[in-house]
C-alpha beads as a LAMMPS data file, in Angstrom:
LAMMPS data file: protein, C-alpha beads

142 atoms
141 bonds

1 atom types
1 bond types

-500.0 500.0 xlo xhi
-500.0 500.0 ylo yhi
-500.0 500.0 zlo zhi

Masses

1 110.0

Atoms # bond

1 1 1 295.479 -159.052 -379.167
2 1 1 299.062 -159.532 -380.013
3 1 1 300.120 -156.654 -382.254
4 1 1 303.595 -158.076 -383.271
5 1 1 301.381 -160.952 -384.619
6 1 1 300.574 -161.219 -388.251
7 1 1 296.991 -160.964 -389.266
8 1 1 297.108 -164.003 -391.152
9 1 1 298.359 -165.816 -388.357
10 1 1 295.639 -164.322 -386.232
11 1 1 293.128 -167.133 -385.631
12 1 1 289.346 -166.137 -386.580
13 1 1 286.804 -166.481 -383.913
14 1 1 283.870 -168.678 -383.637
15 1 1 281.308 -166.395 -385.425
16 1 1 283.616 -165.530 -388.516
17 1 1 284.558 -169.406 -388.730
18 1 1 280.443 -170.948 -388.752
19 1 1 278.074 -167.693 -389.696
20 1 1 277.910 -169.102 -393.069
21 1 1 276.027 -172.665 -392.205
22 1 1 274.707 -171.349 -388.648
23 1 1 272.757 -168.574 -389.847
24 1 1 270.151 -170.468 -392.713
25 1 1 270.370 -173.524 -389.859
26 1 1 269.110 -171.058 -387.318
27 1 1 266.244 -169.746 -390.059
28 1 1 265.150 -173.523 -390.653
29 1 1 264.646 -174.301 -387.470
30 1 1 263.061 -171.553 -386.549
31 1 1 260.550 -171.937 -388.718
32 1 1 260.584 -175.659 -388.364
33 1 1 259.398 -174.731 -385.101
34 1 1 256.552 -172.282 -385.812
35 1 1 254.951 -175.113 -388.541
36 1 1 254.929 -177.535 -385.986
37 1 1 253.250 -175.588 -383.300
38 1 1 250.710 -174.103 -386.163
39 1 1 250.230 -177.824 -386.971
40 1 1 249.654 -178.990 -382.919
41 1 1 247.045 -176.061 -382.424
42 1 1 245.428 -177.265 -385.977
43 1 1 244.980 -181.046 -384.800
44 1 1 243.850 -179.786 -381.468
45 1 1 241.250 -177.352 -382.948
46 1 1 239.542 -180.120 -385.491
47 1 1 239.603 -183.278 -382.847
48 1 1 237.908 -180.785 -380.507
49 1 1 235.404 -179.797 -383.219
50 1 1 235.269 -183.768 -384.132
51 1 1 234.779 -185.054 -380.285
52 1 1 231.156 -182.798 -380.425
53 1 1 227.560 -184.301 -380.873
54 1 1 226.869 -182.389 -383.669
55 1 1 229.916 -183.885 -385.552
56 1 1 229.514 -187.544 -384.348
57 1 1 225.426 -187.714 -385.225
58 1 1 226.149 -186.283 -388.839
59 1 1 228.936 -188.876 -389.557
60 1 1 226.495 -191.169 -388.099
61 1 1 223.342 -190.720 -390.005
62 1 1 225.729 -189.918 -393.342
63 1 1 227.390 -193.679 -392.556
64 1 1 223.997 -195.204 -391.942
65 1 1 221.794 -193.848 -394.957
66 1 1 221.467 -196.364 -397.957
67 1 1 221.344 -193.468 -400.529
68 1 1 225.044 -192.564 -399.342
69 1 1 226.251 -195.763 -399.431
70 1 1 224.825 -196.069 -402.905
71 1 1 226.194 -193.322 -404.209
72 1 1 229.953 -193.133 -402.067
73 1 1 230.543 -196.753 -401.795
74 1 1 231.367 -198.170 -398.193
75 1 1 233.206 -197.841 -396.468
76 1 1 232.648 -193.810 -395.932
77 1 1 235.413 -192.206 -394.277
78 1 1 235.683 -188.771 -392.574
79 1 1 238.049 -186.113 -393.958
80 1 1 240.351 -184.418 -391.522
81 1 1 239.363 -180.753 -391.947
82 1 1 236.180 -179.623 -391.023
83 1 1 234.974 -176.237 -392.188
84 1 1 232.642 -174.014 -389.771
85 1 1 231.927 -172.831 -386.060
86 1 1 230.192 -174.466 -382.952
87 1 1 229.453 -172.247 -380.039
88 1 1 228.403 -174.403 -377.469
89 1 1 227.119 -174.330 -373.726
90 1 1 225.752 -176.869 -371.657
91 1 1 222.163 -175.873 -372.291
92 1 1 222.656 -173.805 -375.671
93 1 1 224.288 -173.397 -378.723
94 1 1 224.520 -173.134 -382.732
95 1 1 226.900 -175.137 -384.966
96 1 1 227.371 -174.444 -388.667
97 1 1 229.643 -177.545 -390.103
98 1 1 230.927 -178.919 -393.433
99 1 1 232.121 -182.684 -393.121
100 1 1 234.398 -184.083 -395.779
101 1 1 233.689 -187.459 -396.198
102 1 1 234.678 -190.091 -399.183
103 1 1 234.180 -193.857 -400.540
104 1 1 235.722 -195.956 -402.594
105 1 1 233.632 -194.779 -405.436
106 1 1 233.599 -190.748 -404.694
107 1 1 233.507 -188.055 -402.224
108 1 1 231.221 -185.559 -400.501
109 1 1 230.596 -183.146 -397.947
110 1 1 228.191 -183.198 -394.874
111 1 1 226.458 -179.391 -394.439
112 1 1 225.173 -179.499 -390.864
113 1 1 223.337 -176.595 -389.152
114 1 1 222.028 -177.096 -385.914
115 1 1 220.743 -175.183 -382.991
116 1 1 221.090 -176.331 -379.056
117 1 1 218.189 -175.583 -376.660
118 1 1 217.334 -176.584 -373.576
119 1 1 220.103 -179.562 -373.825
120 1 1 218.769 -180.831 -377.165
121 1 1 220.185 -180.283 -380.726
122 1 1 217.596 -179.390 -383.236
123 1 1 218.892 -179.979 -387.052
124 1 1 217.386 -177.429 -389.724
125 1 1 220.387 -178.456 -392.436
126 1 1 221.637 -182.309 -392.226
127 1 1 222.511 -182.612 -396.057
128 1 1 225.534 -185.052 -397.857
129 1 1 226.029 -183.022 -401.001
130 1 1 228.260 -185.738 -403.729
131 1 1 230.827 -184.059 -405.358
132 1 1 230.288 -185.678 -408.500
133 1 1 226.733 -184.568 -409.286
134 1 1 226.361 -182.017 -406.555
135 1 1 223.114 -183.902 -405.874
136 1 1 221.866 -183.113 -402.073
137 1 1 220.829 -186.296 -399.711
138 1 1 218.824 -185.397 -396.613
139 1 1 219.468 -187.699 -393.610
140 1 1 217.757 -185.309 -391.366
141 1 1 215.631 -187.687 -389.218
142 1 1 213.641 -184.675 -386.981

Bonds

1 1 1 2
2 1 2 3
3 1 3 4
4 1 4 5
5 1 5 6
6 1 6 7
7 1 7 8
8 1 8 9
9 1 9 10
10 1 10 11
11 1 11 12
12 1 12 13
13 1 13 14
14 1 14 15
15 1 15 16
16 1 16 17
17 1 17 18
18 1 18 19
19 1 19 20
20 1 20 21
21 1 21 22
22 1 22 23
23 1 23 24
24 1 24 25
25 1 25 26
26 1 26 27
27 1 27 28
28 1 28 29
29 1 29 30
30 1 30 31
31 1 31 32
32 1 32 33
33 1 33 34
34 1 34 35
35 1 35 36
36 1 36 37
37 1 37 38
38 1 38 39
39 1 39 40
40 1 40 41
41 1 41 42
42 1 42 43
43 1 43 44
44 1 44 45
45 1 45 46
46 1 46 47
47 1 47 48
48 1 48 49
49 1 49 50
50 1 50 51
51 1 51 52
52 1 52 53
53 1 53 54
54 1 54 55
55 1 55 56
56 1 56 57
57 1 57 58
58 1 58 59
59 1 59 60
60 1 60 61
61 1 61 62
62 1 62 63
63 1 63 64
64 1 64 65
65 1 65 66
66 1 66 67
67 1 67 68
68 1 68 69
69 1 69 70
70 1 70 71
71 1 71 72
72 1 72 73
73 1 73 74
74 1 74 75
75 1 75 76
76 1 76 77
77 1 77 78
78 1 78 79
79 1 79 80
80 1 80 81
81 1 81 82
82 1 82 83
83 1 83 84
84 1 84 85
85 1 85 86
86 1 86 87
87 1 87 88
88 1 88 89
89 1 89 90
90 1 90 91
91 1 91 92
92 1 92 93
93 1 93 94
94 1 94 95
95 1 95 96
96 1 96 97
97 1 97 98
98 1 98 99
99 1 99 100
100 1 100 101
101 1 101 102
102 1 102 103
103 1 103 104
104 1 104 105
105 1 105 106
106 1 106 107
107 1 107 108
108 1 108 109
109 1 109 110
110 1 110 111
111 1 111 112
112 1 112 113
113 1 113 114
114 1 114 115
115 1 115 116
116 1 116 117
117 1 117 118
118 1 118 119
119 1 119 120
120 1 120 121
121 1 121 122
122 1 122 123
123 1 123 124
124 1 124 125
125 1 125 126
126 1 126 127
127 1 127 128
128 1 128 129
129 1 129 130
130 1 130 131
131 1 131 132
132 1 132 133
133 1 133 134
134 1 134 135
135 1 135 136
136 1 136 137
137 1 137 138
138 1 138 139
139 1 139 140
140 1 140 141
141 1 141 142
């Protein structure tokens, strides 16, 4: 640096010039970046739990039974978060699920516990609870 040069003369350098809007920029996107990844492993983690048999019979049988229908109108949707844990191998397993599903004249939730053995699920809990009167519908056909 030029010392026969007056300091206001003296041209600032990059970081003294744009640390003002570079620094909250750099914050935002930075966490721009964490809530989408949280967000890709969230839609990964409930379409695997959704691609299972234990998910697709439930929304099945709930979709099929008359007393749903009745009582959630048709046509009965899924929600997009399901509650609860599968552990799952090809001959064994548990699953312990809660379904949101809803109508066009209420909503509910599916309670599903199952239990895998020798290749076939066994349902001791297939239940549609209705919000609205928290009354319980079986659609456990075992």
């Amino acid at each position: 640096m030029d010392t026969n040069v007056p300091p206001a003369l003296l041209k600032p350098n990059w970081w003294s010039r744009n640390w003002k809007w570079f620094v909250p920029t750099g914050c935002l996107g930075f966490l721009a970046l964490i809530a989408v990844f949280v967000g890709c492993i969230l839609v990964f983690v409930f379409s695997v739990m959704k691609s299972t048999d234990v998910y697709k019979t439930a929304i099945a049988r709930a979709k099929a039974s008359s007393e749903v229908q009745a009582a959630l109108g048709t046509p009965i949707k899924e929600g997009f978060f399901v509650g609860g844990s599968q552990h799952v191998n090809p001959a064994s397993g548990d699953a312990n699920l809660s379904i949101p599903i809803s109508g066009p004249k209420g909503s509910g939730t599916i309670y599903v516990e199952a239990k895998k053995s020798a290749g076939h699920w066994q349902y001791s809990t297939l239940v549609v609870e209705i919000d609205a009167t928290k009354k319980r519908i079986d659609i456990n056909d075992d």
